[in-house]
N, C-alpha and C positions, 0 to 999 in steps of 0.2 A: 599490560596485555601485549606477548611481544608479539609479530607478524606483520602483515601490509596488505594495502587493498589488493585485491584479486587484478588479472591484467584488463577487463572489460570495467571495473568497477561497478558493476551493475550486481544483482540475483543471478544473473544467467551465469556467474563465474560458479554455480553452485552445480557443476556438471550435470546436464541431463534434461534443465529446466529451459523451457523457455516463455516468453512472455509476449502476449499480440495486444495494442489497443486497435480501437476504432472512435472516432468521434463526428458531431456533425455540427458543422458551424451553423447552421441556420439555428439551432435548437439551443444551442454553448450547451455543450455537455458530451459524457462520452464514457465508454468502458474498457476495462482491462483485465484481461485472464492469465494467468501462473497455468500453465500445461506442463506433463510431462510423457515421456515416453511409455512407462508406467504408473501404477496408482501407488500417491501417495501416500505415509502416512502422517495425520493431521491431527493439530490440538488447536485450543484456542484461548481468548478471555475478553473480556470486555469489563473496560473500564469508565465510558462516558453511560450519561445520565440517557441517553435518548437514541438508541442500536436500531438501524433496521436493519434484520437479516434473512437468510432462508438456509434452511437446512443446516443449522448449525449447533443444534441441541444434540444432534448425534454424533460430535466432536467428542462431547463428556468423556472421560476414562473409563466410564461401567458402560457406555453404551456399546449394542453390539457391532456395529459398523468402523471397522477400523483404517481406515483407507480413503483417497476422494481422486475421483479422475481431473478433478480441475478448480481452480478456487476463481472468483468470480468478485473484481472493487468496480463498485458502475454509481455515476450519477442520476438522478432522476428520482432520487430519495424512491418511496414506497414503488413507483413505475419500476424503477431501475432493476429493480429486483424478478423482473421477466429476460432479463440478459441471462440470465443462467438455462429460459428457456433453450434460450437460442444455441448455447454452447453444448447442453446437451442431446440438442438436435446432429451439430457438429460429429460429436465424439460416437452418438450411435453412427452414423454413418459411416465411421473406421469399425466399427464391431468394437467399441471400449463401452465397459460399465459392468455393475451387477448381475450376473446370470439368473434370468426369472425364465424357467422353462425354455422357448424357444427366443424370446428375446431378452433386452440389454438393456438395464436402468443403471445412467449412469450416475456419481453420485457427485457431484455440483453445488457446495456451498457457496454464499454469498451474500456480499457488506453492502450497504449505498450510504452516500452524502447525499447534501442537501445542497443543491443545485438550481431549484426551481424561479428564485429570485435574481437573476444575474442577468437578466435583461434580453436571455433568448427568446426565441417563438416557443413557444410549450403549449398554441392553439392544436396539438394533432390532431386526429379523428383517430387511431390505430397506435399503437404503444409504439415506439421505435425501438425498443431495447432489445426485445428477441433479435432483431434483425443487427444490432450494432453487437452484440454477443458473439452471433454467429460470423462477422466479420472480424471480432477480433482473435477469436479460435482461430480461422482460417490464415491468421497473417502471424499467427506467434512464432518468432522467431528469437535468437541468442542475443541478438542486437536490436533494440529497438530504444522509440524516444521517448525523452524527458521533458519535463515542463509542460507547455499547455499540449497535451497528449492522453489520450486514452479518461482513463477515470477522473486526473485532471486538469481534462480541457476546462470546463468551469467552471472552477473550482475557485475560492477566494479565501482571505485570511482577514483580520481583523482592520489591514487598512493597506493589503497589497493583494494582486493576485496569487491565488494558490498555484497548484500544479501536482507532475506526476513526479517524483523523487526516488531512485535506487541508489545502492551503494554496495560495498562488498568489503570482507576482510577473510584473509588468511592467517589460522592460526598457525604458532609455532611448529605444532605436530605434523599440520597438514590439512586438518578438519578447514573448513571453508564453512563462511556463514556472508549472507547478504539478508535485505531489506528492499523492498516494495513497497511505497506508499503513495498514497493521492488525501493531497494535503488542501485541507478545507474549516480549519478551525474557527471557533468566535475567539481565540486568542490568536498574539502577535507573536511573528517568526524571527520580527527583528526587535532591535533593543531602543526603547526610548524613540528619541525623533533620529536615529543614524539610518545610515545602510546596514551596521554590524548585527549579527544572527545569535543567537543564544547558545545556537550550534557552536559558536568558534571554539572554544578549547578543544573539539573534538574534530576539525577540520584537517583533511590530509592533505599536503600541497598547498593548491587553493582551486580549489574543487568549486568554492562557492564564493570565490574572492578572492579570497587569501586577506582577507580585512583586521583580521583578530580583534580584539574584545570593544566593544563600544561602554556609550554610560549602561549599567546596570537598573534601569528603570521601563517600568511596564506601560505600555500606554495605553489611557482607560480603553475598555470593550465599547467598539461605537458599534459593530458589524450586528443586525438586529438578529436577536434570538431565533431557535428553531431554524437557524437558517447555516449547520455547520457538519463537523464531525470529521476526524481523521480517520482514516481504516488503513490497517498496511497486513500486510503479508513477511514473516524471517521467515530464512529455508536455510539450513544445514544437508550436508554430506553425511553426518553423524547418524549413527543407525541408532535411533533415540524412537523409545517408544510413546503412546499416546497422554499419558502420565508424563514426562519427562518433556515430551514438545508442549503441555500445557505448563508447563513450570517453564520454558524459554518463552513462550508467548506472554507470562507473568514479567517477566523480569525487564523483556522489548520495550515494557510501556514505562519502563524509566526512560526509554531513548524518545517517549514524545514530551513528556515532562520536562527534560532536557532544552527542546528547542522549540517549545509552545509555549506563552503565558498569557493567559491562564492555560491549562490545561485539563481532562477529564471532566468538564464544566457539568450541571447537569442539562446542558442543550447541546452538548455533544455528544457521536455517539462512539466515542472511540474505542475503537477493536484489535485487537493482532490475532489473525492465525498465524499458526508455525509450524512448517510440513520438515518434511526428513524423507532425503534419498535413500537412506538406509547402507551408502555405503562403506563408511568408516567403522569400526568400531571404535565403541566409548570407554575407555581404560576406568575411570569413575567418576563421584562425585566432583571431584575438581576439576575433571575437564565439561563437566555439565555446567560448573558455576561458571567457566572461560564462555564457553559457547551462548550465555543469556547475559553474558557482558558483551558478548563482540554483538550480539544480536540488538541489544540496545543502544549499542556505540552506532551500529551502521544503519540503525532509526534514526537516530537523531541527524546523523550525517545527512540520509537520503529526505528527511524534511525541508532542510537549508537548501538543498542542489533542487527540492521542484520547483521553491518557490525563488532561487535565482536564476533559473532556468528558463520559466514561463515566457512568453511571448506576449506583446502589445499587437490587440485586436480594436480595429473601430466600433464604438459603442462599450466599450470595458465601462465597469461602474466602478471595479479600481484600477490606479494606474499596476501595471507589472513592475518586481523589484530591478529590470533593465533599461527601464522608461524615466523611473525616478532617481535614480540612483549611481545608472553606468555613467553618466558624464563626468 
């Protein structure tokens, strides 16, 4: 696959997009929303055992809704899934959405992990996710952070902390693709008892070390059940329709299997959407099969970078991979 990371190495290298979190320490947890200046248009798939989502059956190819003002990865498993409130409280208030007579339904899919066990307050009285949606709408911007950030602030893996992970690649042609994810799995990001990632053959630079390959062994699942799930977001340039973004959304989920083991568990709930700016044209089939390899590539990439990424907090129930590992 010839090309190179994008100059931000982020999704936002995907002209047009940008990306806001928001999070709150007291609670460890936190959300992240894919905006764009226009509505996208979106596929999806899901491949773990245990999905929580909203509004995301009208992704299907036969369904009549072809488009989404905003995609929505939030913590707080089943709560989380009221951040989509919040962002489309945001987006009506620019006049974006669905036209229903005199007002605007906008249409706001959305993924969550499971976050609940990680040792924050989660006594509320009042859901905090609307309100952390609507903060993170309001701050998406081109450039934003990595690691313990946005969707995942409390996020964890099978024996490090998780995080919030992008990446990006330029193809040959020009078409551009990145990846979005908040990394939360019951499997391990690194290999055996090392620092080195599953990622590494797919590592540009050293993006996430520069470590290259460690021993090749898996270390058992300690991290207790029901208690995981990856969700990410690919977005191309490529003017690929909803058919065709659910065939790159299929193929993205080589790039968790990649640098997750185990991966697609049945107590995870792993997901990828995959939206399209719509503005490149697609020459054919072959440059669809480039665009669900680079989209997989820069999965797997943006895995390794949240969970190297992350930040050491007082009270962590795991150490971060910079706590154990940078010295």
């Amino acid at each position: 696959m010839n090309g190179a990371p994008g100059p931000r190495n982020l999704i936002t290298d995907v002209a047009g997009l940008r990306v806001g979190n928001a999070q709150d320490g007291a609670i460890r947890s936190g959300v992240s929303v894919l905006c764009a200046d226009t509505p996208l248009r979106a596929g999806l798939h899901v491949m773990g055992g245990a999905p929580g989502t909203r509004e995301t059956e009208l992704l299907a190819p036969d369904r009549l809704v072809q488009e989404v003002d905003a995609l929505v990865l939030s913590g707080g498993s089943a709560y989380g899934l009221d951040a989509a409130s919040g962002v489309m409280d945001g987006l009506r208030a620019i006049g974006r959405g669905f036209a229903v007579g005199a007002t605007r339904v906008p249409i706001v899919p959305a993924a969550i992990l499971f976050d609940l066990a990680n040792g924050g307050a989660k006594d509320w009285v009042q859901n905090p996710y609307s309100a952390l949606g609507r903060a993170a709408f309001d701050s998406a911007m081109v450039d934003f952070g990595l690691g313990s950030a946005g969707a995942g602030y409390g996020a964890t893996t099978a024996r490090l902390k998780g995080g919030l992970g992008s990446a990006s690649w330029v193809l040959a042609g020009g078409v551009r693709v990145g990846a979005l994810v908040a990394v939360n799995p019951v499997g391990c990001v690194t290999m055996g008892q090392g620092p080195e990632f599953w990622a590494a053959p797919f590592e540009q630079g050293a993006e996430f070390g520069g470590l290259g390959m460690g021993k090749a062994a898996a270390v058992p699942v300690t991290k207790r059940t029901r208690e995981a799930t990856t969700i990410a977001i690919v977005a191309t340039d490529a003017a690929l329709d909803q058919a065709q973004l659910t065939r790159v959304a299929i193929a993205a989920h080589d790039g968790i299997a990649r640098a997750i083991v185990p991966s697609h568990t049945p107590f995870d709930g792993d997901l990828v959407f995959a939206v399209s700016t719509g503005v490149k044209a697609v020459s054919g089939p072959s440059e669809l099969l480039d665009i669900g390899h680079a989209a997989a590539t820069c999965l797997t990439r943006a895995i390794a970078r949240g969970v190297y990424l992350a930040e050491a907090y007082p009270g962590d129930i795991y150490p971060s991979w910079q706590a154990r590992f940078a010295s």
